[in-house]
C-alpha positions in Angstrom: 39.7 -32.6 -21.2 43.4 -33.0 -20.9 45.4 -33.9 -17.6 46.2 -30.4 -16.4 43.1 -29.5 -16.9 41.8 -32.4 -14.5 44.2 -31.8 -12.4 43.6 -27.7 -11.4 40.2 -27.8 -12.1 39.3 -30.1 -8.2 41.9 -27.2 -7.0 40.3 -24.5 -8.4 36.7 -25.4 -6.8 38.3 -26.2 -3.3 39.5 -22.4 -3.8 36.3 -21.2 -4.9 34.6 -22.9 -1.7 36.8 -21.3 0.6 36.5 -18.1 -0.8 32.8 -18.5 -0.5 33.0 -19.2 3.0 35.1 -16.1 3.9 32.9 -14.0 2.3 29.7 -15.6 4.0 31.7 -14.8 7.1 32.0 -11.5 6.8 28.7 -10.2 5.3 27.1 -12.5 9.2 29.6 -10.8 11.1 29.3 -7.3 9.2 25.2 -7.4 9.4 25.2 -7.4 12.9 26.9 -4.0 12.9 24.5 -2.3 11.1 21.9 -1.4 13.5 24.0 1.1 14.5 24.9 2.1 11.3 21.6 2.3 10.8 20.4 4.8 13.1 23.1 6.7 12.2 21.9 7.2 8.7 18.7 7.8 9.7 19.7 10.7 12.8 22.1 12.2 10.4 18.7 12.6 7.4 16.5 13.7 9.3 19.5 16.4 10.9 20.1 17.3 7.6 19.7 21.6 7.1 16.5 20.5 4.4 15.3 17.7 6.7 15.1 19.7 9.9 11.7 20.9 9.5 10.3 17.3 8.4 8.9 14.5 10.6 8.5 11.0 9.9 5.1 10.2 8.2 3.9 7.5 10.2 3.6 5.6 13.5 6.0 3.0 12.3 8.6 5.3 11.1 8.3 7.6 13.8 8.9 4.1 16.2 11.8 3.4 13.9 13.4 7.3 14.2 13.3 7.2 18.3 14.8 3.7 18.1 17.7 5.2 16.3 17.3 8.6 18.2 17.5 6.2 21.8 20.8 4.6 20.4 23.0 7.5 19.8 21.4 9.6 22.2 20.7 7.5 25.2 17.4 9.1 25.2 15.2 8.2 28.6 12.3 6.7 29.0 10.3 10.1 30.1 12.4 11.5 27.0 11.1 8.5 24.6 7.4 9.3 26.0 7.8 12.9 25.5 9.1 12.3 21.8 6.5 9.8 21.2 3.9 12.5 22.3 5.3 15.4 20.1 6.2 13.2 17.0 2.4 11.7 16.7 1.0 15.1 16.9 3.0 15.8 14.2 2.4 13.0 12.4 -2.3 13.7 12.9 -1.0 17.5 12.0 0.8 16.2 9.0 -2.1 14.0 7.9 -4.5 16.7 8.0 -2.5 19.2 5.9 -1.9 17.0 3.5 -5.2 16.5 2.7 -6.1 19.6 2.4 -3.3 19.7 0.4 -4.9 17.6 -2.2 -8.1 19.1 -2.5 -6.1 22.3 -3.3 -4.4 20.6 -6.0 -7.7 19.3 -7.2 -9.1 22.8 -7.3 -5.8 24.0 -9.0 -6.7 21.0 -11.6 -10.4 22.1 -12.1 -9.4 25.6 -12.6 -6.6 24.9 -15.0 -9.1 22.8 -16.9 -12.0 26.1 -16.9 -9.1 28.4 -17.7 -10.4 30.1 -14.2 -7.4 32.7 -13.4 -8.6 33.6 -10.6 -9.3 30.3 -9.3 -5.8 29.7 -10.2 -4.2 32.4 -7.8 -6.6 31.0 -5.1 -5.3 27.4 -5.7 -2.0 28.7 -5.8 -1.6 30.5 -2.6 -4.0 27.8 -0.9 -1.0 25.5 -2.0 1.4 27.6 -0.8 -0.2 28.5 2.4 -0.5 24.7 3.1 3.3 24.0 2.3 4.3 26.9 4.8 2.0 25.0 7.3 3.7 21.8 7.0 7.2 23.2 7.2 6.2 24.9 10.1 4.4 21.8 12.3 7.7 19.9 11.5 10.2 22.8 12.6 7.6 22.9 15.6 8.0 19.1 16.3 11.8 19.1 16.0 12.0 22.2 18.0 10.0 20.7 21.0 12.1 17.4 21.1 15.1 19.1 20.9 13.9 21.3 24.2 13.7 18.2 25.9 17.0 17.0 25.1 20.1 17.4 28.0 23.0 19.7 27.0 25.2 16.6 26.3 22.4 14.7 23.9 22.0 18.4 21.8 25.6 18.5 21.6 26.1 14.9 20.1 22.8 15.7 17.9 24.7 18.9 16.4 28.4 17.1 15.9 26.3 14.7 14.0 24.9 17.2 11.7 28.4 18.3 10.5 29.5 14.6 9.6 27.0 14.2 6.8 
């Protein structure tokens, strides 16, 4: 190692640290700001044209999506309630579609396997009918909340569909 290498190299970690530091600086001052950033992301999914007729798939998700609702909404507690009514409903509606949902798939599997056309339509517009049912117990649940939104909260929820 020669001298100027002795010489910058002290100077070069001294600049490294303080780099370092700056950086851990802003990433502590720049994760406190994402909660709202958050809940933005998550308001403007689910107001998304394809997301629109979707609700969250559990209890803990549906917690998280009023949380972020609450923030950019201001949504009151009777509101909160209310949401927390419709969205679980949802949610038990969801559950039970979906599992009927998978024993039509099984019976789509079985008659694929048998070479059963007939059991194939059957499977197919069971499937079918099912997906229509989910779609329409989401649109229901997001068309009940927004019924108990004020004009001012349905207006912010529909700028925030445009921003995406």
């Amino acid at each position: 190692m020669n001298r100027r290498e002795m010489l910058t190299l002290p100077a070069v970690a001294l600049v490294a640290q303080q780099g370092f530091a700056q950086v851990a600086q802003v990433s502590q001052s720049s994760s406190r700001s994402t909660g709202q950033h958050v809940s933005h992301k998550v308001l403007l999914k689910y107001s998304r044209p394809k997301e629109i007729s979707k609700v969250p798939k559990s209890a803990a998700k549906t917690t998280k999506y009023l949380n972020s609702l609450t923030a950019l909404l201001g949504l009151t507690q009777s509101q909160q309630q209310q949401a927390t009514t419709i969205f679980a409903a949802a949610v038990t509606t969801h559950a039970t579609i979906k599992s009927n949902m998978k024993a039509a798939r099984q019976s789509l599997t079985t008659a694929i396997m048998n070479n059963d056309s007939g059991g194939i339509g059957q499977a197919s517009m069971a499937i079918g009918s099912l997906t229509a049912q989910l779609t329409a117990a989401g649109a229901n649940a997001n068309a009940a909340f927004y019924q108990i939104l004020t004009t001012d909260q349905k207006n912010k929820l529909s700028l925030t569909q445009f921003k995406s």
